[in-house]
C-alpha positions as CSV (number, residue, x, y, z in Angstrom):
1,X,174.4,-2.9,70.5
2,X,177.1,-4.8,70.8
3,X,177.4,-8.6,69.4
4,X,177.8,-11.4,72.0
5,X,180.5,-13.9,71.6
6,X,181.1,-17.2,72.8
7,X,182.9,-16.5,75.5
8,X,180.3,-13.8,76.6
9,X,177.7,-16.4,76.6
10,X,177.3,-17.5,80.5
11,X,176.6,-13.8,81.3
12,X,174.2,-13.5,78.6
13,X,172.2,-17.0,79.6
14,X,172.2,-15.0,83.1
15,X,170.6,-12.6,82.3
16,X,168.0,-14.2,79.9
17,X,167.5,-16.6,83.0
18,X,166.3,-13.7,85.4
19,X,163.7,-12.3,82.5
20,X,163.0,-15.8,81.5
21,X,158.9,-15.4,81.2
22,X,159.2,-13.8,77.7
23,X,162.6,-15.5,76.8
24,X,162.0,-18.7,77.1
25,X,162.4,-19.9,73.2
26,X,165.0,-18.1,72.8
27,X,166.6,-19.3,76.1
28,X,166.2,-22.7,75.4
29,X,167.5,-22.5,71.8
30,X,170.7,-21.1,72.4
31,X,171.6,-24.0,75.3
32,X,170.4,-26.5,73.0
33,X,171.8,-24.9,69.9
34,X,174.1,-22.5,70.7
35,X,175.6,-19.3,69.3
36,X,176.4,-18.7,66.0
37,X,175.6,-22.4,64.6
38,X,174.0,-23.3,61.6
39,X,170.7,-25.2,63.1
40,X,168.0,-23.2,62.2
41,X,167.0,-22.7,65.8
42,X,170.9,-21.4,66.6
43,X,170.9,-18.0,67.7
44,X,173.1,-14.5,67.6
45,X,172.7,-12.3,69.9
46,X,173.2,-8.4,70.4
47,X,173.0,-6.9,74.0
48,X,172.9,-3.3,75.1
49,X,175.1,-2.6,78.4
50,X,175.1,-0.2,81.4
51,X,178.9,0.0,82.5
52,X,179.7,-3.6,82.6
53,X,175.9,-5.2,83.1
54,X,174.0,-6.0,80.5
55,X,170.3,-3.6,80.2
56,X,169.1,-5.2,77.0
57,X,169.2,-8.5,75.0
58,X,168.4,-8.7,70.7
59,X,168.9,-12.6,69.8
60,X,167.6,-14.3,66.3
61,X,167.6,-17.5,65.2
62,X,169.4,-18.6,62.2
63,X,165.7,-19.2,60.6
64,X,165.3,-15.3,60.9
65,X,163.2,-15.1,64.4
66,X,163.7,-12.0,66.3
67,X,163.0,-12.1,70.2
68,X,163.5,-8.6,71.3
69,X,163.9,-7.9,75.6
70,X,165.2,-4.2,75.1
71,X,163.2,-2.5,78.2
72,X,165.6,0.5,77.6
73,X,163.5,1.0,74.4
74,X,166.7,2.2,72.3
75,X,165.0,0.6,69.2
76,X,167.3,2.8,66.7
77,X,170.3,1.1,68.2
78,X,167.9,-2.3,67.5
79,X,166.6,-1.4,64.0
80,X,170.7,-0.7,63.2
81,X,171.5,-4.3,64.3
82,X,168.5,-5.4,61.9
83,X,168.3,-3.5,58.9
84,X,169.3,-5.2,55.4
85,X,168.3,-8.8,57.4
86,X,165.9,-11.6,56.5
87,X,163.2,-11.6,58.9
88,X,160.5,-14.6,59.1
89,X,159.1,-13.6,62.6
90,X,158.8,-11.9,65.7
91,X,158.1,-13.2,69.1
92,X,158.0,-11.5,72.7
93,X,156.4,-9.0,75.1
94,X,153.9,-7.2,72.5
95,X,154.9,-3.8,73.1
96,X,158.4,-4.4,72.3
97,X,157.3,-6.8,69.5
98,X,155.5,-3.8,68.3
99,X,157.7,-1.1,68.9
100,X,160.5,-3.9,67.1
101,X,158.3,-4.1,63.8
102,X,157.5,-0.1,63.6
103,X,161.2,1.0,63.4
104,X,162.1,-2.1,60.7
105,X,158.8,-0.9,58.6
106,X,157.9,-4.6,59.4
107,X,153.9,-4.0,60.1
108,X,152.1,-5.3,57.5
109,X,150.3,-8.3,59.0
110,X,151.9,-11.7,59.0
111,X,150.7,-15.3,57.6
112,X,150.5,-15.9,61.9
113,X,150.3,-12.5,63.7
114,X,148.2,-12.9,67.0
115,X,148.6,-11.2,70.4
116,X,147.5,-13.6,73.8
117,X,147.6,-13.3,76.7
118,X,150.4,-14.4,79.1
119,X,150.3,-16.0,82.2
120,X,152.9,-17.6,85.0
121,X,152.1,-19.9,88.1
122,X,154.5,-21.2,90.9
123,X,153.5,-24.5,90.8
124,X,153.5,-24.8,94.5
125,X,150.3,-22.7,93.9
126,X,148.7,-24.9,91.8
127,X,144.7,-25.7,92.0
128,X,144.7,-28.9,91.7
129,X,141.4,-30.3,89.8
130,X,140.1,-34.0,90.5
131,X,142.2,-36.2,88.7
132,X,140.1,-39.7,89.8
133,X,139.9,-41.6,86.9
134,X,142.7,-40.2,84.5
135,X,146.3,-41.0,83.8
136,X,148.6,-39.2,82.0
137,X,151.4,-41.0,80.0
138,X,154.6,-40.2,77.2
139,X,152.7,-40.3,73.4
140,X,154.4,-43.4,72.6
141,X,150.9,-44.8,74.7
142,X,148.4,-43.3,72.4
143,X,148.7,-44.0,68.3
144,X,151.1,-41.9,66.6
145,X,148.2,-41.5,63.7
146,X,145.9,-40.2,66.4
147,X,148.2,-38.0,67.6
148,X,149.4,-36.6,64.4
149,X,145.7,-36.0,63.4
150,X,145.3,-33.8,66.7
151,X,147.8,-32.2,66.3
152,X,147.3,-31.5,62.2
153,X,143.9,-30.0,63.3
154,X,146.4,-27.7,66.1
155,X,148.3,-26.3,63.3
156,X,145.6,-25.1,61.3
157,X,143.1,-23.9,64.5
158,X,145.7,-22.0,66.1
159,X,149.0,-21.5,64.3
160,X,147.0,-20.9,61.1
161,X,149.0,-23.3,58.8
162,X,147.3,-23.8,55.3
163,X,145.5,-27.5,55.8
164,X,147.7,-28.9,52.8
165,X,151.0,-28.1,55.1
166,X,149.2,-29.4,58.6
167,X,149.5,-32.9,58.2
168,X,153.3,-33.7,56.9
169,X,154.2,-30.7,59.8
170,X,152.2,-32.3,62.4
171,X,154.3,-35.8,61.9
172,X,157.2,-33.9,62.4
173,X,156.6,-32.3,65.2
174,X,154.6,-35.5,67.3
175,X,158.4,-37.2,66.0
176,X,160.4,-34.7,67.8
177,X,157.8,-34.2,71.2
178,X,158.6,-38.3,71.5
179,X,162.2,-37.8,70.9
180,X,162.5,-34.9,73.7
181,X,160.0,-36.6,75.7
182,X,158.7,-32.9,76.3
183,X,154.4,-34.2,76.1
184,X,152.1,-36.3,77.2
185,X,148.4,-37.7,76.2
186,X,145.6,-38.3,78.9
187,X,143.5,-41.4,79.2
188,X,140.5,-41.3,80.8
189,X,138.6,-44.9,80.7
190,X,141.0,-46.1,78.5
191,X,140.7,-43.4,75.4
192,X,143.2,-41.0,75.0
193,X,141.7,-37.4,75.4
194,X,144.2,-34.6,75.8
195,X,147.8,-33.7,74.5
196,X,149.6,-31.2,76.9
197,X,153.3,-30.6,76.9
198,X,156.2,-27.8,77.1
199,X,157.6,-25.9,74.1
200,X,160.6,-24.7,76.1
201,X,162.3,-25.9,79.3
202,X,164.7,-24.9,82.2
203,X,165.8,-26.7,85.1
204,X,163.3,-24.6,87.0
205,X,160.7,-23.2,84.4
206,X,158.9,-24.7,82.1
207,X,156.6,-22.9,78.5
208,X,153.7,-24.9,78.2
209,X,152.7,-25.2,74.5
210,X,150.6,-27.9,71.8
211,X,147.6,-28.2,74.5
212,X,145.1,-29.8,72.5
213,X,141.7,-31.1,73.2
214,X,139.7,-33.1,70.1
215,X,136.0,-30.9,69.5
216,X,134.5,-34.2,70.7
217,X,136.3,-34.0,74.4
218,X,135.8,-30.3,74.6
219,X,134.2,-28.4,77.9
220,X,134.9,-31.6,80.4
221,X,138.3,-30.0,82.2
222,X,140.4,-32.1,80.5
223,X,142.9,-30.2,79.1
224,X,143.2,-28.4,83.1
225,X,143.4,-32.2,84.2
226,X,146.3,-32.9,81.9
227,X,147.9,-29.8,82.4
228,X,147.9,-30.0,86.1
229,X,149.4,-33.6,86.0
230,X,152.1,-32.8,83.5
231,X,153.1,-29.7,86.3
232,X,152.7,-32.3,89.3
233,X,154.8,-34.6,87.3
234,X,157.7,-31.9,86.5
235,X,157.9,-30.3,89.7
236,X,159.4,-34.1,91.3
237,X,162.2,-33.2,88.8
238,X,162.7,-29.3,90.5
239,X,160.7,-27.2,88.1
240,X,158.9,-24.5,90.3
241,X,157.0,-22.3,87.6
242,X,155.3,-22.2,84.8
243,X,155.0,-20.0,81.9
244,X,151.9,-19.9,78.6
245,X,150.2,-18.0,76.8
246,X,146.5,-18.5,76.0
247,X,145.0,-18.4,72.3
248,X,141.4,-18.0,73.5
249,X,139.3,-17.2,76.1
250,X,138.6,-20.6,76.8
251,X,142.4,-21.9,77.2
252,X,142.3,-18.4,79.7
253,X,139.4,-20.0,81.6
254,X,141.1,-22.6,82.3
255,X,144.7,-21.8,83.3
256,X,143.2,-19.1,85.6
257,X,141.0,-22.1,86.9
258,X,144.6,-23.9,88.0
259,X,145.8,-20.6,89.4
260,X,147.9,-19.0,86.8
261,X,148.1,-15.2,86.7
262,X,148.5,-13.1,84.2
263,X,151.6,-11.1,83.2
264,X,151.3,-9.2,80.2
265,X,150.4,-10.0,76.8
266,X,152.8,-12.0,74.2
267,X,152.7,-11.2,70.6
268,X,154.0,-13.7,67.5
269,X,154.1,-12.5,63.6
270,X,155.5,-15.2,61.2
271,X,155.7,-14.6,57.9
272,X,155.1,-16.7,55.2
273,X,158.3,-15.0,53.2
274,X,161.5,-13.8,55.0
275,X,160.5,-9.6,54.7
276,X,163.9,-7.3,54.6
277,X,164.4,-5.2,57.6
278,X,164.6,-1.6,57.6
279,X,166.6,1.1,59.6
């Protein structure tokens, strides 16, 4: 594989673009962060090319995140780009994720290492459920210790982070979704219900991510009610699909209730150490 330079970079975001679904962190990272910087979430990249157009993409994040989209399934040539590296994760398409972590000896299981199933809608098809009564708004209209506290309980229900971690990370992370202005909190009579929002963003797709509904609002729709309104809301700004993955049957329920279809399966190991990769 060869290693993409700066001035390679509009060809590469072209082709992430067309096989956005499962590239969508990875996508967003490098416009937001770029190649080759030292953010944590700045990537390098490796592609694989057939004459002059690029057949396969490797990128990782300066954190040590691998993202594999190699449907030519040359996973020596990936394992070569990888061996001797710190690795703290892996996220994509599971079979690829899974063929990735075989040939670096990476497949002991991981602090996180879940596989869900992956979904897309064209929001023009969206099922809209009865919205009478709700409004959805930024967080800044719910309490930030409210919002922290759904989204501590998040962290440890879904992305199982140790409870003594969830709390400082949930601040964080409730701090930067105000700052991007990437979720939003439904109100229904006044109380604040839901938190939906999207984890990764183009001008035309969005990756929805951090859904969150409190046990005591739980099997009333209103995580599909805020859902659906954050996608009405997004598509006055052009967005035309959406992307997820589901981490339970439930969530599945759900989306498939709005009209979202599934695509696949999406797999995400993080360790809790960066592991060496092997050839």
């Amino acid at each position: 594989m060869i290693r993409v330079e700066s001035g390679d970079r509009d060809a590469l975001i072209a082709f992430m673009s067309a096989n956005a679904p499962f590239l969508m962190f990875p996508l967003t990272n490098m416009i937001r962060y770029g190649l080759d910087g030292k953010h944590p979430r700045a990537m390098k990249a490796w592609v694989a090319k057939d004459g002059a157009e690029i057949t396969d993409v490797l990128t990782i994040s300066a954190e040590g995140i691998v993202f594999p989209w190699c449907p030519s399934g040359d996973w020596a040539a990936v394992a070569d780009v990888l061996k001797g590296r710190q690795i703290k994760g892996f996220i994509g398409e599971k079979d690829q994720v899974t063929a990735l972590r075989r040939v670096t000896g990476l497949t002991r299981q991981a602090a996180l290492d879940v596989i869900e199933p992956s979904f897309a809608l064209m929001i023009a098809d969206l099922m809209m459920p009865n919205i009478h009564g709700f409004t959805l708004h930024p967080l800044t209209a719910a309490p930030f210790d409210l919002l922290v506290h759904w989204r501590a309980n998040y962290q440890v229900e879904t992305l199982a982070t140790p409870v003594d971690q969830a709390q400082s990370r949930a601040a964080r992370e409730i701090k930067a979704y105000i700052q991007a202005n990437s979720h939003r909190v439904l109100v229904h009579d006044g109380t604040p219900v839901a938190m939906t929002g999207f984890n990764a963003q183009m001008p035309d797709i969005v990756q929805i991510g951090g859904v969150y509904t409190p046990p005591e609002w739980r099997s009333r729709g209103f995580a599909r009610v805020a859902l659906a309104m954050h996608l009405m809301e997004t598509s006055l700004d052009g967005v035309t699909k959406a992307v997820l993955s589901a981490a339970n049957d439930a969530a599945a329920r759900a989306y498939a209730a709005l009209g979202f279809e599934r695509t696949g399966s999406f797999a995400v190991a993080l360790y809790e150490e960066t592991q060496v990769a092997h050839g």
